[in-house]
FIMARLO-549115 format. One record per residue (C-alpha): x, y, z. Coordinates in pm, whole numbers, plus 50000, padded with zeros to 5 digits. Example, Ala and Ser with C-alpha at 12.3 -4.5 7.8 and 13.67 -1.06 7.14 Angstrom:
% FIMARLO-549115
512304955050780
513674989450714
This chain:
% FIMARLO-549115
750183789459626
750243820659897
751083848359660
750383870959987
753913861360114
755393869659763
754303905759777
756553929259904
753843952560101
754633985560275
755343984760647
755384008560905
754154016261237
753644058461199
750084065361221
747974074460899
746214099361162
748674125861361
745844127661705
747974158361745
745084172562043
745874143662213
749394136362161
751004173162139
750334174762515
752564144762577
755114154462361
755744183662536
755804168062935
758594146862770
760774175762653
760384192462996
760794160963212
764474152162974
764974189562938
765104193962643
766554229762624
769224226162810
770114191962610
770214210862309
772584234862444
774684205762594
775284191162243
776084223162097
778494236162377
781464248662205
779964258061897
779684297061734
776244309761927
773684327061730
771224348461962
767454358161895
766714383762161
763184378662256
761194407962269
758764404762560
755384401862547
753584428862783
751974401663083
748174411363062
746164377762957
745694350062745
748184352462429
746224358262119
747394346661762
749624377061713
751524360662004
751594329961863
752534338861503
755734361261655
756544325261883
756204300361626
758574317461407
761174324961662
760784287461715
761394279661371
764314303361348
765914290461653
765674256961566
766934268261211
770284277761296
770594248461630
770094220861286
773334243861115
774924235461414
774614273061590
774384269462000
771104287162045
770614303362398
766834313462366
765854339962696
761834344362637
760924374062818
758074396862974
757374432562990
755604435263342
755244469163457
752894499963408
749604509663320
747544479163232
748634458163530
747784486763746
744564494963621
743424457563624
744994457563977
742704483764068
739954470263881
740124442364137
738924464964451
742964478664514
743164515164600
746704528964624
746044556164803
744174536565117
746854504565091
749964526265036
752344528464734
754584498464825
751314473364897
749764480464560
752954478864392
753424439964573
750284430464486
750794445164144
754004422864108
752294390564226
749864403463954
752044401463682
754014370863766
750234351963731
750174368063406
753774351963286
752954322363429
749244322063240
750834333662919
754214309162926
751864278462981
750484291662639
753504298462488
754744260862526
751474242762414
752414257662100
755794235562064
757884263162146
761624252562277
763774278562483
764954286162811
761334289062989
761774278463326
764424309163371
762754337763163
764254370163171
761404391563346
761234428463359
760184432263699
763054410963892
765894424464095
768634418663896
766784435463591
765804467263772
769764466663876
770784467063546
768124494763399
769564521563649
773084512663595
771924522363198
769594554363345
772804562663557
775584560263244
772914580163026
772134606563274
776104607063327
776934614662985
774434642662988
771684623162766
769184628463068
767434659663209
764724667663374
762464696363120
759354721363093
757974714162762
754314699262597
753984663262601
751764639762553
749344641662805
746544612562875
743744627863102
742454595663147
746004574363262
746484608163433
750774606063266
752574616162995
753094593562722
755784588162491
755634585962094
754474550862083
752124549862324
749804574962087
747284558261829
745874582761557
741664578361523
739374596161330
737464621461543
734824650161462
736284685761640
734924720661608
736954746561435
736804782661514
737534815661336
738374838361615
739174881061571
742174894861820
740874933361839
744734953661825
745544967862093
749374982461997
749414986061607
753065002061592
752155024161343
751354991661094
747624987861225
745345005161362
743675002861690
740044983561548
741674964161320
741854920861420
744154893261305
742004864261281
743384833161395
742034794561307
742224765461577
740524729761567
741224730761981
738744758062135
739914749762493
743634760962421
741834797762346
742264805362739
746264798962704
746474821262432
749694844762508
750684853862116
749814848961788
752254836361515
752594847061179
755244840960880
757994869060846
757594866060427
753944855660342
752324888560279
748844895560492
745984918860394
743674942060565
740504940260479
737404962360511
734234941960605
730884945260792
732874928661091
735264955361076
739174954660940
740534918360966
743834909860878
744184873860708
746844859260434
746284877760155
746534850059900
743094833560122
741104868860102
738684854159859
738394819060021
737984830560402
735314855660311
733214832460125
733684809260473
732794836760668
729794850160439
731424880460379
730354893459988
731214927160035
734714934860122
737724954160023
741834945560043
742704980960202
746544971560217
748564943960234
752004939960516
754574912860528
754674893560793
757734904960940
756454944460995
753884928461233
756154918461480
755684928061844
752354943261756
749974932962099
746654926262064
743694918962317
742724887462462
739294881362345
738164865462631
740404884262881
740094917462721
743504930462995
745694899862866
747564910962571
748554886962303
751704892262105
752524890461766
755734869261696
757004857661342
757864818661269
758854797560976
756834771861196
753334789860965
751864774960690
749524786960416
747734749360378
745154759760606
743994782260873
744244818760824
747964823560817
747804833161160
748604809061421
747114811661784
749774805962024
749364786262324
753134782262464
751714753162700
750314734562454
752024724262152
755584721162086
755644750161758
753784771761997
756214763062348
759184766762103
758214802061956
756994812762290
760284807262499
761814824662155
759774857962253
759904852962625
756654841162703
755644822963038
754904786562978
751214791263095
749034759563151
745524764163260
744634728863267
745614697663524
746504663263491
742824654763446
742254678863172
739474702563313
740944738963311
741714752163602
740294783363812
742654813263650
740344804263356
737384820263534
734504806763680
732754800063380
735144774163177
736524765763563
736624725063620
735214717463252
736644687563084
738574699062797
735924685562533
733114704362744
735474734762739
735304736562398
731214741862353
731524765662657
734694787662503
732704786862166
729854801662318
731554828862471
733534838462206
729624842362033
728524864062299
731394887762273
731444888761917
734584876761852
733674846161678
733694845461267
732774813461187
732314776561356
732654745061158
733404705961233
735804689261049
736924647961054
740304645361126
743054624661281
743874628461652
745864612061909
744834587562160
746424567262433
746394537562317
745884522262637
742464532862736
741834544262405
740714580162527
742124612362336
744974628162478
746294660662485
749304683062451
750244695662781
753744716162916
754834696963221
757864690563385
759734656463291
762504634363220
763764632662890
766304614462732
768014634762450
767594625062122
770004657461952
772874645262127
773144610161939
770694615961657
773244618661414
774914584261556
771484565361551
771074572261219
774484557561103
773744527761326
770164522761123
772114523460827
774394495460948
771684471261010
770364444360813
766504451360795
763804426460670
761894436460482
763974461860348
761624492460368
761814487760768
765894508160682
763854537060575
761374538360815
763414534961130
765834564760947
762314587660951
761424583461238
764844588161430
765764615261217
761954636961360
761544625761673
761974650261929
763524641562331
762494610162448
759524615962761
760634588263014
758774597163322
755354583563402
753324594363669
752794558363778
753114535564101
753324504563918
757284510363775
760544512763768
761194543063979
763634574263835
767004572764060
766564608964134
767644626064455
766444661264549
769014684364750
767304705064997
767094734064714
765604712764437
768604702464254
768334672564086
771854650264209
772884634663888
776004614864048
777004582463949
777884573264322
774104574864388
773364557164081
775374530464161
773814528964511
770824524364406
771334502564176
772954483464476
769924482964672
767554469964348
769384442464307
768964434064680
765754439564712
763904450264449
762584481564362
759964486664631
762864497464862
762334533564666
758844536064825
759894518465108
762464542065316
763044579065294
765514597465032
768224601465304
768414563165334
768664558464954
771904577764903
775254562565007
776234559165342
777654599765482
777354611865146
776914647765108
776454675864871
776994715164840
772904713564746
772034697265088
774344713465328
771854702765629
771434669565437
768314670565401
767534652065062
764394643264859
763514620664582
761664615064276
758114599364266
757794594763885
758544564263733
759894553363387
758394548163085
757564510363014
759284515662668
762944522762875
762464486563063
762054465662778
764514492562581
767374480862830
766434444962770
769934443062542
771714443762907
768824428263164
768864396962970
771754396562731
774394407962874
773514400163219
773614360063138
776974361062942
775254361462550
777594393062456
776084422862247
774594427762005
772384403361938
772264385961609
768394391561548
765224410561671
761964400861523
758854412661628
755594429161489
755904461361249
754144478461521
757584479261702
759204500761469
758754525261711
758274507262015
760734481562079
763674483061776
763454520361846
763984523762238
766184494962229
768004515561920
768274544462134
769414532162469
771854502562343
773704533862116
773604559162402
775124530262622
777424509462433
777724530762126
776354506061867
773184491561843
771614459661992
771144442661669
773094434161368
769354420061163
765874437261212
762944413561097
759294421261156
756044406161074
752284419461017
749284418061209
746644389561182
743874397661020
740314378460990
739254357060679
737724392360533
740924413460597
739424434060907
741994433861209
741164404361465
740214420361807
737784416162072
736064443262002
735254430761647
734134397761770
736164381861518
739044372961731
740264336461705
742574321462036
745334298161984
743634276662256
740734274962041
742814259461743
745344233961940
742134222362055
740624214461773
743564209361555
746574204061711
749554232161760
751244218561412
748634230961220
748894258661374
752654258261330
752224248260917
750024278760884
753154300861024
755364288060858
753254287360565
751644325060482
753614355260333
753924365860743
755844401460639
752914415460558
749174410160698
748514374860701
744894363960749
743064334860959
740134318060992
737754283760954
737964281360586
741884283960589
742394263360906
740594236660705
742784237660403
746534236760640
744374205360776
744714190460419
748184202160369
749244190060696
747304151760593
749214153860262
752804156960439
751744130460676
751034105760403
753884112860251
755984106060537
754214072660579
754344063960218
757954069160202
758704050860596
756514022560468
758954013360227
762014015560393
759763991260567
761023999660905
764843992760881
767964009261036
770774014760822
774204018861035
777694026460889
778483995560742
775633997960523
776944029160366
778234027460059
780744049359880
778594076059660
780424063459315
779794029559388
775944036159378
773654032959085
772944058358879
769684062558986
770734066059321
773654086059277
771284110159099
768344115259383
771394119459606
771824152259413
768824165759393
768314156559776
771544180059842
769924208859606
766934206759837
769024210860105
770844238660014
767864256459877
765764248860232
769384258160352
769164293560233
765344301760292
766304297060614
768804321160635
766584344660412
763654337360650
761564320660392
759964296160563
757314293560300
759664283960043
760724255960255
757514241360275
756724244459914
């Protein structure tokens, strides 16, 4: 007898091994030969649309895996809510202008000075696109589904259009305005910065103790006696204009071997032991308000006076208790020093060596080779107590990684005051995941200060400012709309390309160019304000309405991308861009260190869809507790392997033996006409439903694949 024939054996024809390196890359020519996307959309037209704005990548490279984490689980999202039926009208975008483009540009032999603004800028452009085109073919070998042959790209026409129709309602509304005030200043992009393009870094600096002989006492000191001021910036000594101390802390005068110095009296004891002072005497103590308006003597410019102001801005953590004021660089010290009338001075350019009013001995010194040079001085003339490093943390552009520094210039800002107050009852009306992100967003609205939006760039989207023949900036919409008329045209280069007269409207005139005679702007914006107006370049500007249901990016963009797109979607449309906030954390290597190329431990997604496949890849997304730091590396791709070979089997296991059949609808069966048994797993199936259901909508993807 055959007993073979009498066995019912499993049957199917899905493969025990998933060959996903080989297959992957035919799955996805199919979904872009049938169009896929635009299928999905087809089937879904009519139904309620649910929008994920993309946030876009900046175009510089191969993706890495923080790229591909933040893809994958858009992906997953998307396709999420398109199985619950949404319509799902997924825009990827790029971020294509500024700094890094235009330094790798020049990197590649292009000077902008011998080619000409608008050249570099084209071959800047043609740059960039590359770049998209590098990182989208990237992008789509990781299974990734959305609308990729019509991306939503920062540098195009109809973009630039829309980002000076926003620059042009702001500036309307009197949210922008051109300012003299310290910024952040890179010496090394040779531009201001704005708030998140600073990193923080450890660095060594010296710290001085420097005596301001009196010159004026008023009657409260006498002509010998010195306030000693504190500073962990040596170069800022030569803009010295005041000193600031608090009206209510009381200050003592002290008799020493250096002569009378006048110090917080509460940090007598500790300062003299720093100075090695041992024998000393507290001759009188004054509050801080009756040394007001007292002048004292430069001590490296002995016919500069220095004057004494009073601040709550003073603090008795550290220093002396009096503050040397530089009103050109720092914001406490600009702020106090417009307060008591002092000239914004800045002795240093855009390359940060001081310049020649500093004298020919600290003349054309880097500001970190100022510092040994002012500390020597100050040694020479006796006016130095005490020199010390300390470790501390200190801005950076995070670009080229240099130190920055804080410099008064004059710039665009975008106010912050005016709708500070209105951002924060937006943040409050948000959705954030994790929950912590309401808080931070709230902190740092509620202490930034006016938004820096000028660059001092080519490679950008120019500021829509006109000059009258006096200097007056024309903020008028009809120009604004012009020239938003022309973008979308021909792009931005037309700025460089003709002269201001030819960028205003046709016989326009104005009471500030009565010979009309115009000039125009050469700075352009920051990078943060393109990708910030992304709400209306992309959004609105293909018919998905605003806001946008979701934003999910990286926690970095807490104050990058949720916070410019915060403030220029309220200041524009009085609500902001998104009704949910999501973010995730950074990769990190198998022993919790950052990945980067520096560190040598940096793992491409190319690497791993080559030697795994882009589902494993995809598993391990969908898989790790992404809101915070998730890590990667050989050891864990090896165990998603596994996981990824135990779902497959199970799959083929349970196809097996339905043995390959089709069941149509006269198979079905009315549900209390089943067996028990199946009646039963027909339950539980629509409890795992509903639970996979939910961690969907929660963004628990991990939960779903337990």
């Amino acid at each position: 007898m055959d007993y073979k024939s009498t066995l019912h054996m499993p049957k199917t024809r899905f493969e025990m091994r998933g060959n996903l390196t080989k297959k992957e890359p035919k799955f996805q020519q199919r979904w872009a030969e049938m169009e896929l996307f635009e299928k999905m959309l087809e089937r879904r037209e009519g139904a309620e649309p649910w929008t994920l704005h993309d946030g876009p990548p900046y175009a510089n490279g191969d993706i890495h895996l923080g790229h591909a984490l933040n893809k994958i689980l858009k992906d997953v999202i998307n396709k999420s809510h398109y199985m619950m039926g949404n319509r799902v009208d997924y825009i990827p975008g790029w971020d294509t202008h500024g700094l890094p483009i235009e330094t790798a540009v020049t990197k590649l032999g292009y000077d902008r000075k011998k080619i000409g603004i608008p050249e570099f800028r084209r071959i800047c452009h043609d740059f960039a696109l590359e770049q998209v085109e590098r990182q989208k073919k990237g992008f789509l070998s990781l299974g990734c589904i959305g609308d990729y042959n019509h991306p939503y790209i920062t540098l195009t026409p109809d973009f630039e259009a829309r980002q000076i129709e926003i620059f042009g309602k702001m500036a309307s509304d009197g949210l922008i305005y051109q300012g003299l005030k310290p910024v952040y200043w890179s010496p090394s992009s040779e531009s201001a910065l704005a708030e998140a393009e600073v990193e923080y870094k450890d660095v060594k600096s010296p710290t001085i103790y420097v005596k301001f002989a009196v010159k004026d006492g008023r009657g409260v000191l006498e002509e010998g006696d010195s306030i000693v001021i504190w500073t962990t910036t040596p170069w800022t000594i030569p803009g010295n204009l005041g000193i600031s101390v608090h009206p209510r802390f009381d200050y003592a005068v002290v008799k020493t071997e250096q002569g009378n110095l006048v110090v917080l009296a509460e940090l007598v004891d500790k300062l003299m032991e720093e100075f090695g002072i041992t024998d000393y005497e507290v001759l009188r103590t004054i509050k801080g308000k009756d040394l007001e308006f007292i002048t004292t003597k430069h001590p490296l410019y002995p016919e500069r006076e220095s004057l004494v102001m009073v601040g709550e801005h003073v603090t008795a953590d550290s220093g002396t208790g009096a503050v040397h004021t530089a009103p050109g660089f720092g914001m406490d010290d600009f702020m106090i020093g417009r307060q008591y009338g002092l000239p914004i001075y800045v002795n240093v350019d855009a390359q940060g060596r001081l310049m020649e009013d500093t004298g020919e001995r600290l003349a054309g010194l880097y500001v970190e080779d100022a510092n040994k040079e002012v500390v020597k001085w100050l040694d020479e003339l006796g006016a130095l107590l005490k020199l010390q490093f300390i470790t501390h943390s200190y801005p950076h552009d995070w670009r080229t990684k240099k130190p920055i520094i804080f410099r008064a210039t004059t710039q665009w800002f975008a106010s912050i005051d005016k709708i500070r107050q209105q951002l924060l009852d937006q943040i409050h009306s948000i959705h954030w995941v994790p929950a912590w992100g309401e808080g931070r967003m709230h902190n740092m609205i509620a202490d930034r200060g006016d938004w820096c939006i000028s660059r001092q760039r080519a490679w950008g989207v120019p500021i829509p400012i006109i000059y009258g023949e006096d200097g007056t900036p024309l903020m008028d919409k009809a120009i604004f709309e012009h020239v938003a008329d022309l973008f979308r045209e021909h792009g931005s280069n037309i700025w460089f390309e003709l002269e201001a007269k030819d960028l205003v409207p046709e016989g326009y005139t104005s009471e500030h160019s009565p010979n009309g005679t115009f000039t125009k702007e050469t700075d352009t914006m920051d990078v943060w304000f393109d990708s910030g107006s992304s709400h209306t370049g992309a959004m609105i500007e293909r018919g998905l309405g605003y806001p946008a249901d979701l934003y999910f990016e990286g926690s970095d963009q807490y104050r990058g991308w949720f916070n410019s797109s915060l403030i220029v979607g309220t200041a524009v449309y009085g609500e902001a861009p998104y009704k949910e906030v999501l973010s995730h954390g950074f990769v990190m290597d198998e022993k919790g260190v950052k990945m980067s190329k520096s560190q040598w431990n940096a793992v491409a997604p190319a690497e791993i869809t080559k030697k795994y496949g882009a589902d494993i890849l995809r598993l391990w997304s969908a898989t790790v507790d992404y809101q915070a730091d998730v890590s990667m590396g050989d050891k864990i791709l090896k165990q998603i392997a596994e996981n990824y070979r135990k779902v497959r089997n199970t799959f083929r296991f349970l196809l097996a033996n339905l043995d390959d059949n089709t069941f149509t609808k006269k198979d079905r069966v009315p549900f209390d006409q089943l067996p028990l048994l199946d009646q039963y797993m027909l339950v539980l199936l629509k409890q795992a439903e509903e639970k996979a259901e939910k961690a969907y909508l929660e963004y628990r993807f991990a939960d779903v694949v337990t």
